[in-house]
C-alpha positions in Angstrom: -11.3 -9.5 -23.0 -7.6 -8.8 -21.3 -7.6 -6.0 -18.4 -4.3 -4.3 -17.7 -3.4 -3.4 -14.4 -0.9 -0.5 -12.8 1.6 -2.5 -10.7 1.3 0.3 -7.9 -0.5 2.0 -5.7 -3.9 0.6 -5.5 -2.7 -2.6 -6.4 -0.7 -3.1 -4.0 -3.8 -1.9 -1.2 -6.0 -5.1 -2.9 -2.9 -7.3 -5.0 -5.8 -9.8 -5.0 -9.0 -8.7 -5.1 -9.4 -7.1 -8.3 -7.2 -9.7 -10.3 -9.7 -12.2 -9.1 -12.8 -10.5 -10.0 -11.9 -10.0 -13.2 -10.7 -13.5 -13.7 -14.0 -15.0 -12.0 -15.7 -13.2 -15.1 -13.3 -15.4 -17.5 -11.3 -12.1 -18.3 -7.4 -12.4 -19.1 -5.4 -10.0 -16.6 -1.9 -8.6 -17.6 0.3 -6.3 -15.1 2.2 -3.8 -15.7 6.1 -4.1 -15.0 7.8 -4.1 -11.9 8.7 -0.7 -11.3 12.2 0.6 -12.1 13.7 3.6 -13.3 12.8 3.5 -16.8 8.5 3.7 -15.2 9.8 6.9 -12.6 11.1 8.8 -15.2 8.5 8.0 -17.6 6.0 9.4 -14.5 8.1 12.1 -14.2 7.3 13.5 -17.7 3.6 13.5 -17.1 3.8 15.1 -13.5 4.3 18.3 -12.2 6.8 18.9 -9.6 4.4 18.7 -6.8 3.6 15.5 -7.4 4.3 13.0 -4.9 6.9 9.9 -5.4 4.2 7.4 -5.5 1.9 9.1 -8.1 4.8 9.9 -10.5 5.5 6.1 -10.3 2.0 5.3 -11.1 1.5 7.4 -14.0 5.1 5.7 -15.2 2.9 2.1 -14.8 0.1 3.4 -16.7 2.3 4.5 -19.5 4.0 1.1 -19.6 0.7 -0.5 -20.2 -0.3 2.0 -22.8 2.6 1.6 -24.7 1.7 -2.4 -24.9 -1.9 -1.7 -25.8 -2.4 -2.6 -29.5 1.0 -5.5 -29.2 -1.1 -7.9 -26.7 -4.7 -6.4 -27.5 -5.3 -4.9 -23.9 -9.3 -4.0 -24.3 -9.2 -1.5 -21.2 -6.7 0.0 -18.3 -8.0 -0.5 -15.0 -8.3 2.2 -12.7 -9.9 2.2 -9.1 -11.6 5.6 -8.3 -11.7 5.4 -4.5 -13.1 8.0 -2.0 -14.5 8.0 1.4 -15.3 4.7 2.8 -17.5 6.7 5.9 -17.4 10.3 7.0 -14.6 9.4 9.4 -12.9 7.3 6.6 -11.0 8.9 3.5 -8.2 8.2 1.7 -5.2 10.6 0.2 -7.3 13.0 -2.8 -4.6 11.3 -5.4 -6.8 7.9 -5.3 -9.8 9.7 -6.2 -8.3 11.5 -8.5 -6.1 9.2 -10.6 -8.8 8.3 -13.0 -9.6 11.2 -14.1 -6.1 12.2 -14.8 -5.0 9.5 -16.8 -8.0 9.6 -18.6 -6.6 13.5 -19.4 -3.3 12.3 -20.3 -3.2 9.4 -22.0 -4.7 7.8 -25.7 -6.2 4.6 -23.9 -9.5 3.1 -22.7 -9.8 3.1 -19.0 -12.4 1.8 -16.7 -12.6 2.5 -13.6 -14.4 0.9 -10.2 -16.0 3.8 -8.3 -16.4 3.4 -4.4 -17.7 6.6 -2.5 -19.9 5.9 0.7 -20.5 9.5 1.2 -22.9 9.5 -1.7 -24.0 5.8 -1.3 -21.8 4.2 -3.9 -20.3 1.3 -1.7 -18.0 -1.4 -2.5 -20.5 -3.8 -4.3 -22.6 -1.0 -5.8 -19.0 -0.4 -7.3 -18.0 -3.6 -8.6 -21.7 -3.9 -9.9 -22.1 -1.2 -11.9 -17.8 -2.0 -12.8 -19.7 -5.1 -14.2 -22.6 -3.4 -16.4 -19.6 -1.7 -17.5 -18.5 -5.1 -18.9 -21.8 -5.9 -20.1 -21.6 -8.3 -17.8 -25.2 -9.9 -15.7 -26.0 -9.0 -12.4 -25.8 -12.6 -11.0 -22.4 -13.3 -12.8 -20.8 -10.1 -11.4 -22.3 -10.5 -7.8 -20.8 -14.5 -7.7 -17.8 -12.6 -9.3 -17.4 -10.3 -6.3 -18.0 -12.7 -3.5 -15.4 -15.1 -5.0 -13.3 -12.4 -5.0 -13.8 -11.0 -1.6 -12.9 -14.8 -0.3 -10.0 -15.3 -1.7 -8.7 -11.7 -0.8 -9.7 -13.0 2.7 -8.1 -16.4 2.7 -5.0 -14.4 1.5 -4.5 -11.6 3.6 -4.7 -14.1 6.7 -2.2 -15.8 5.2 0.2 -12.9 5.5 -0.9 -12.2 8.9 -0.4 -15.7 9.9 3.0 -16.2 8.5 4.1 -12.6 10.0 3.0 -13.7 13.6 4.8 -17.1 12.8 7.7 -15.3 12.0 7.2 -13.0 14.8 7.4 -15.7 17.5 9.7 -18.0 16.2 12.2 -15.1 15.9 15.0 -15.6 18.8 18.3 -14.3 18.1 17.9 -11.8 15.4 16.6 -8.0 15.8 12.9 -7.3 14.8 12.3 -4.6 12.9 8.6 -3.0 12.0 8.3 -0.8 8.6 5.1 1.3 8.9 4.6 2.3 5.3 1.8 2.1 2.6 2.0 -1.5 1.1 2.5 0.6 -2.5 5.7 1.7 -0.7 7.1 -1.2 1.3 6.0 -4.2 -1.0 7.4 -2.2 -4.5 10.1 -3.7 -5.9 12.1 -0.1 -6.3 11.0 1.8 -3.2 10.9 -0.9 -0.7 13.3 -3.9 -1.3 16.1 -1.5 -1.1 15.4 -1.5 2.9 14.1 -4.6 3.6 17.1 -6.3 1.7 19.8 -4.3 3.0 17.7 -5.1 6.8 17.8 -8.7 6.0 21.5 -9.2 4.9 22.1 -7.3 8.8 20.2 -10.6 9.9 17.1 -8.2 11.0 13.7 -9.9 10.8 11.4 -7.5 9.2 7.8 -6.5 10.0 4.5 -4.8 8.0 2.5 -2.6 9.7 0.1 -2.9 7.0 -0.7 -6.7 7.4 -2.1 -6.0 10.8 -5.3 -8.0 12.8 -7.6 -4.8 12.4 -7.1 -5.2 8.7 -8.5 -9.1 8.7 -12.0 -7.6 10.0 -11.4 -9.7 12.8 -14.1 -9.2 16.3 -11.8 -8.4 19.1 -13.0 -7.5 22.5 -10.3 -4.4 22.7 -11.6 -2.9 19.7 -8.2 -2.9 17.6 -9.6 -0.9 14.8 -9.3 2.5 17.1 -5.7 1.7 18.4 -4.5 4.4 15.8 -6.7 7.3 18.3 -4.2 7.0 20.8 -2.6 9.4 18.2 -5.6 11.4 17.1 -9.1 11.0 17.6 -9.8 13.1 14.3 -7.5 11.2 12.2 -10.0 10.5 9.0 -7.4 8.9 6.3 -8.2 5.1 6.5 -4.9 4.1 5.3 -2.7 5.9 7.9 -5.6 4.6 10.4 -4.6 0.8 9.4 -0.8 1.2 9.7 -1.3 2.9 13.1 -3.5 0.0 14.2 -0.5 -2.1 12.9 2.0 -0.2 14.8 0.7 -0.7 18.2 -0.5 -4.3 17.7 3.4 -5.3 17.2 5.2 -2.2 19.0 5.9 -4.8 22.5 7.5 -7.5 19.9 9.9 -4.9 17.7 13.4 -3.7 18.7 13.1 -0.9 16.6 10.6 1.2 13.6 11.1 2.8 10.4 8.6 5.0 8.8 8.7 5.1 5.1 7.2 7.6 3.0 7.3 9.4 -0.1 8.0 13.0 -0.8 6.1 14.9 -0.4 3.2 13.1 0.6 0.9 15.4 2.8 -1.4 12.4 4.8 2.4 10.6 5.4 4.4 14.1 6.4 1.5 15.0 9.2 0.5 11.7 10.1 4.8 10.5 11.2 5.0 13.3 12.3 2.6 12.8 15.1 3.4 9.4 15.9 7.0 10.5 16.0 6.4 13.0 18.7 4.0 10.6 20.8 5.4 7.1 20.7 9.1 6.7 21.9 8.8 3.5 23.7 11.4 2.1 20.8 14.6 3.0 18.1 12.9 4.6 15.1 14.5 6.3 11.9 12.0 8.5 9.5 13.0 7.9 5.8 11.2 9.8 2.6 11.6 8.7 -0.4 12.5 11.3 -3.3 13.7 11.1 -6.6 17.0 11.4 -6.0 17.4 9.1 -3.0 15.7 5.7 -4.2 18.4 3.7 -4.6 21.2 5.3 -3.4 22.0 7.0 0.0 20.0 4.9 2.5 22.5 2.2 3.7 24.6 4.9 5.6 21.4 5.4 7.5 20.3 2.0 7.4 23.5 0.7 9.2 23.7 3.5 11.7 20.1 2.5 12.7 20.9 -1.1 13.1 24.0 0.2 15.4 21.5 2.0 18.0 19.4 -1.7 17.5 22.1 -3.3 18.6 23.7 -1.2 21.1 20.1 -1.7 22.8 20.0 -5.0 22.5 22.9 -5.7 24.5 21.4 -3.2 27.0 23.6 -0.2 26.2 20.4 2.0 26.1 20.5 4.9 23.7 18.6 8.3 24.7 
C-alpha cells in the first residue's frame, strides 16, 4: 500500500512520526513536492480569500498528490484531523478542519488520524483505530506506534542538541531566534527566504519551535508554563510551545523575528501580545502574504541586521 503525504502543515509539526508509523506497518510513503509557486497558486484556486497563507499552501500540496494518484498508484492521502489535546490545549480550527475539506474538494481517498481529548479520542486511540482503518491487527499497529513515537523522540532531541551546540559554540557571529510555526520556518518557500538571506549576513539562526518543553523533558522550573508570563488563558498548544521556546533562548539571542502568515488569527493575537510585553531584545514582526513571499523582505531583513549590529557594538537602539 503507498500513503501520500502533504509536505505542509502538519507534517512539518510531526516530519517523523507519521512517516514512520506507516513504514513500521511495511507501507511505502511518498511526499508531496516541496512547495513553490506552482502548489500556492494551485491553493489559491480552491480557497476563498479568507483563507490564511498556510492553508492555501496546503490545499496546493494536496492537489499535487492528487494529480499523481493513478501515475504511482497512491492507495490513500493522509490527513491528520487534530483537536484539543486538553481543555487548556487546542490548536488553530484549520487543523481540525482540513480533512473534511479536502475530502469536499477533491476526487481522492483520504484517511485521516483523529485525535480529540475532549471526547476521549487520544493519540493512541487515534493511531489505533488509523490502523483498523488499514485493516491492520491491534498488536501490529500498537508496536507500529511505539516505534514510531521513539524514533520521533530520538529525533527531535537531535535538533535540540545540535541547536544548543550551535548555540554555545557561537562567538563572533549575531544570534538570531525565529518564533514561527515549524510549517512556516522549516518550508522551503516561506522560510528559507529568511534564514538564507540571515545566514549569508553571517547571523546564526535559532527555532523557537525545537525548544526543551517540547522534548517532554522533567524540569524542576516547570518550562512547559514559561509561555503564561504572557497569558495565563492562552489555550492554543502551538503558540504555547513557541512561547516556551522564546524564553528558554531569549538571554542567548541578539535579536527575534516573528513570522507568520496572513491572516492567521491564533498568530495575529498571540505576536501581538508578546510584542507588547517582552522588549528585553531587537525584534522585527513579518507576515507572510501572497504577494510578499519571495520578494520584499531583504530591505527589511538588512535594516534589522543594522539595529543587530549597532547593538552589538553597544550603540544601543531605543
Amino acid at each position: 500500500m503507498k500513503i501520500g503525504i502533504p509536505k505542509a502543515m502538519m507534517h512539518y509539526q510531526n516530519p517523523i512520526l507519521y512517516e514512520s508509523f506507516f513504514k513500521n506497518l511495511g507501507f511505502e510513503v511518498v511526499y508531496s513536492d516541496e512547495t513553490n509557486k506552482e502548489i500556492l497558486e494551485e491553493g489559491k484556486k480552491y480557497s476563498i480569500d479568507e483563507t490564511c497563507l498556510s492553508a492555501k499552501i496546503y490545499l496546493g500540496h494536496v492537489s499535487n498528490l492528487v494529480k499523481r494518484l493513478k501515475k504511482e498508484n497512491i492507495d490513500y492521502i493522509f490527513i491528520p484531523r487534530i483537536g484539543y489535546f486538553s481543555k487548556r490545549k487546542t490548536v488553530c480550527v484549520k487543523f481540525y478542519a482540513m480533512y473534511d475539506i479536502c475530502k469536499n474538494i477533491f476526487d481522492a481517498k483520504f484517511i485521516d488520524l483523529n485525535i480529540d481529548y475532549s471526547k476521549g479520542i487520544t493519540e493512541i486511540k487515534g493511531f489505533l483505530k488509523l490502523g483498523e482503518k488499514l485493516k491492520v491487527s491491534y498488536a501490529k499497529t500498537i508496536s507500529s506506534y511505539i516505534r514510531a513515537k521513539n524514533i520521533e523522540k530520538l529525533y527531535n532531541l537531535s535538533l535540540y542538541n545540535k541547536q544548543i551546540k550551535l548555540l554555545n559554540e557561537s562567538k563572533n557571529n549575531m544570534n538570531v531566534l525565529i518564533v514561527s510555526h515549524p510549517y512556516i520556518s522549516h518550508d522551503k518557500y516561506l522560510g528559507s527566504q529568511i534564514t538564507s538571506y540571515l545566514r549569508s549576513a553571517n547571523v546564526n539562526v535559532y527555532y523557537a519551535d525545537i525548544n526543551k518543553s517540547s522534548l517532554n523533558i522533567n524540569e524542576k522550573n516547570n518550562i512547559k508554563n514559561s509561555y503564561k508570563k504572557i497569558s495565563k488563558s492562552l489555550y492554543w498548544k502551538y503558540n504555547q510551545n513557541l512561547i516556551n521556546g522564546l524564553f528558554e533562548y531569549i538571554d542567548k539571542v541578539d535579536g527575534i523575528i516573528y513570522l507568520s502568515t496572513f491572516p492567521c488569527g491564533p498568530d495575529a493575537l498571540v505576536n501581538e501580545l508578546v510584542l507588547r510585553k517582552v522588549k528585553e531584545k531587537p525584534s522585527i514582526n513579518i507576515i507572510l502574504d501572497e504577494q510578499e513571499v519571495g520578494a520584499g523582505l531583504y530591505t527589511r531583513l538588512e535594516s534589522f541586521v543594522d539595529v543587530l549590529e549597532q547593538n552589538k557594538m553597544g550603540v544601543l537602539i531605543k
